[in-house]
N, C-alpha and C positions, 0 to 999 in steps of 0.2 A: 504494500500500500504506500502512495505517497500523498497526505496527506503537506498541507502547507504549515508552516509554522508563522507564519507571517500575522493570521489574527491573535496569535497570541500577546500581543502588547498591551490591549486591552484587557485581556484577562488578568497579567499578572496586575496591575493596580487592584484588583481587589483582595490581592494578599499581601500579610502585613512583612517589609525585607526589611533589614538593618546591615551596615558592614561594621564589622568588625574592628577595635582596635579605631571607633570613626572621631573626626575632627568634630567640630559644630555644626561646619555646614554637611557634612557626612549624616548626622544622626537627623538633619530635619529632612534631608531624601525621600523624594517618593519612594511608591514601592517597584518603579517597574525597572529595570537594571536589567543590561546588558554587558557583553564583554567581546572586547574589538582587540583582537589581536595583529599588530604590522608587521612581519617580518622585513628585514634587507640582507639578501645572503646568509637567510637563517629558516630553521625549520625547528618544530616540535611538537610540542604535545597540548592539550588542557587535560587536567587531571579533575575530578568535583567529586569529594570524597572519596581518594583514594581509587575511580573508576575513570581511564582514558576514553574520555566521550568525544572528543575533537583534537584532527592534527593540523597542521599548519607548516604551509613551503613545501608542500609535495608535489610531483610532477602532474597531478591531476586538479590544483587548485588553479582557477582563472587568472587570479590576482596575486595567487600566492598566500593571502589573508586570512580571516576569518571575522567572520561578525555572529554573534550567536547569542541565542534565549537560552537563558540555562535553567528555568524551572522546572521544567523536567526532567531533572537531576537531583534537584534540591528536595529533602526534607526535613522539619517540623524541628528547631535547633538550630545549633552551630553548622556552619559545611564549608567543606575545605575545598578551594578554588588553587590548584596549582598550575605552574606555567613551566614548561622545561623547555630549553630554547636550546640548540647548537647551531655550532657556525656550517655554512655549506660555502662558504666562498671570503673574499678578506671583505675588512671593513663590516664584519656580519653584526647585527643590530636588532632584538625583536622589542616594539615598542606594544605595551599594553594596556589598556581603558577599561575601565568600568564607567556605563552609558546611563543616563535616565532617559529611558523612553528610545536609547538605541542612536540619538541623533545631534543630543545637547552637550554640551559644555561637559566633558568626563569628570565623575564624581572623585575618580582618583585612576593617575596616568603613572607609570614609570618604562625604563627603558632599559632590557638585558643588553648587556655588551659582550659579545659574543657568545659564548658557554656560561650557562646558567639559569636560576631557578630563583622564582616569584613566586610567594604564598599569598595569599589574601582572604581572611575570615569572611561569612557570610552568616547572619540568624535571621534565620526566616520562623514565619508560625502561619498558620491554617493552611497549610497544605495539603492534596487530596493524599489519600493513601495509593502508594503508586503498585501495580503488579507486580513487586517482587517482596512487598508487605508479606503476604502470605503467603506466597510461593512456597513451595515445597524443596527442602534442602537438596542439593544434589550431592550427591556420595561419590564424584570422581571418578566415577565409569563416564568414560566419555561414545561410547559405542553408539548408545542409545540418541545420545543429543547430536552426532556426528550423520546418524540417518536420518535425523528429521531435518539438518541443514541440507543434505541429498535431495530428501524428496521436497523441500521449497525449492532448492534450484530446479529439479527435473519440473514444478511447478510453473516457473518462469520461462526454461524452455519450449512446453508445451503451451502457454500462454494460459493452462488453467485457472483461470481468477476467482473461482469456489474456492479454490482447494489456497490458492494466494492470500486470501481476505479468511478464509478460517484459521490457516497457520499464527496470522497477525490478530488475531481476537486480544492476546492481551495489551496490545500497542493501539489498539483502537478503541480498548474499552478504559487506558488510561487516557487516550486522546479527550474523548467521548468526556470525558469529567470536567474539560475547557472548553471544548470546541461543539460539544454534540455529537452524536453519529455519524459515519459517514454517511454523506450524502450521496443521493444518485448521480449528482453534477462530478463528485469527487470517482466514481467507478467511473464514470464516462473517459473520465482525464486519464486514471489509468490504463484502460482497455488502448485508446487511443496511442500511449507514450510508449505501451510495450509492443503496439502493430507495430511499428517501426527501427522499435532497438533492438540491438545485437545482443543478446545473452552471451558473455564469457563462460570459459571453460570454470570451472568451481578450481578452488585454492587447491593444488593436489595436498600442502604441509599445511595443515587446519591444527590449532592449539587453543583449548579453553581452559579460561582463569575466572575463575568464581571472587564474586565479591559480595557483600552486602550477607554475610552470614550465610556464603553458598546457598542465597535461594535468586541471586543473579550470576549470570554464566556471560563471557564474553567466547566469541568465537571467532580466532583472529589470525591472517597469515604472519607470515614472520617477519612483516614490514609494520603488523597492527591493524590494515586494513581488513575490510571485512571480508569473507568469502565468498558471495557473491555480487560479482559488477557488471553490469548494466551500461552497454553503451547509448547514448542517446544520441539526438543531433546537439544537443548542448551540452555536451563531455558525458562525463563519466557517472552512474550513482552506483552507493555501495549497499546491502538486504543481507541479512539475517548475521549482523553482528551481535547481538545481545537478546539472551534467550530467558525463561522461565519455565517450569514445569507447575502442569496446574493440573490437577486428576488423572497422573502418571503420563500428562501428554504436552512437548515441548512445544514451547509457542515464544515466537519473536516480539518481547515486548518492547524495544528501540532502535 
């Protein structure tokens, strides 16, 4: 499913954010916060409790950039926003923001020089309970979670969009808690973006790392990308990196 993240700006004003360790004008911040990362001659990582949800300076990024919502990450408490930056070239520089609203004046800016690592608290409170709340621990057989990233990709190559859109039931029923349901405009978009892109071959060297009390699973090549990529005519998307088990059956909930 690709569902857009873009109304989500509106949503987060309805929950309550603070940073961390904040100045005056820090603590009177709205709630809706962003994080813009620039690299020059530098690539990395975002880390948001200890889980790599966004890289940055890879050969698949437009700009090289990132700009990103990260409440979808966040929950109920403190949360750890890490930034890991290495150099890919001289002169390497990743400069990094945190946004109100994505487009004003940065709540707070600094700038890695070359190699190196940016921390930044977050406390957030009423956030939804996200699908890996409950989720069911995983035990470190990877066999079982390795067949179900199989048959989403054999999903995508056949263009099956049933069998696509029930894999993703926990990604869309956390969706669903901002945005509402998918809608039929949103399958339309789908059906239409996969008539025309290329399904890549699946990651042959697949590796998952549980986090969040192993009842979140990441599923990742050995560059960290996800195992399966989707060419479009607008580059490249990445599907079934982050999984959950929910009534002994995995399902991709980011």
């Amino acid at each position: 499913m690709f569902r857009s993240l873009l109304p989500l700006a509106a949503c987060i004003l309805s929950f309550g954010l603070g940073l961390g360790a904040p100045s005056a004008q820090e603590r009177e911040a709205p709630a809706s916060i962003a994080i813009k990362i620039e690299p020059r001659n530098a690539e990395g990582r975002l880390l948001i409790n200890g889980v790599p949800t966004h890289r940055f300076g890879g050969p698949d990024d437009i700009d090289g950039g990132l700009t990103a919502t990260t409440i979808l990450w966040m929950v109920d408490g403190e949360n750890s926003f890490v930034i890991e930056a290495r150099p890919k070239g001289d002169d390497a520089r990743t400069r990094v923001s945190l946004l109100r609203d994505g487009n004003e004046q940065p709540l707070f800016q600094q700038t890695i020089q070359g190699a190196g690592r940016l921390e930044r608290k977050i406390t957030a409170n009423g956030l939804p309970r996200w699908g890996w709340v409950g989720a069911e621990r995983w035990n470190g057989d990877a066999r079982q979670l390795l067949a179900a990233v199989t048959a989403l990709h054999t999903a995508y190559t056949k263009k099956d969009h049933a069998r696509i859109e029930a894999m993703h039931k926990a990604m869309n029923d956390d969706f669903a808690k901002l945005l509402g349901p998918v809608s039929e405009g949103e399958r339309a978009e789908e059906r239409a973006f996969l008539a025309k892109a290329a399904v890549e071959p699946l990651g042959a060297e697949l590796s998952a790392y549980p986090f969040f009390d192993n009842r979140l699973v990441m599923v990742a090549r050995p560059d960290g990308s996800a195992p399966i990529r989707i060419k479009g005519q607008d580059g490249v998307s990445e599907h079934g990196h982050f999984w959950v088990r929910r009534g002994g059956q995995w399902q991709v909930v980011r």
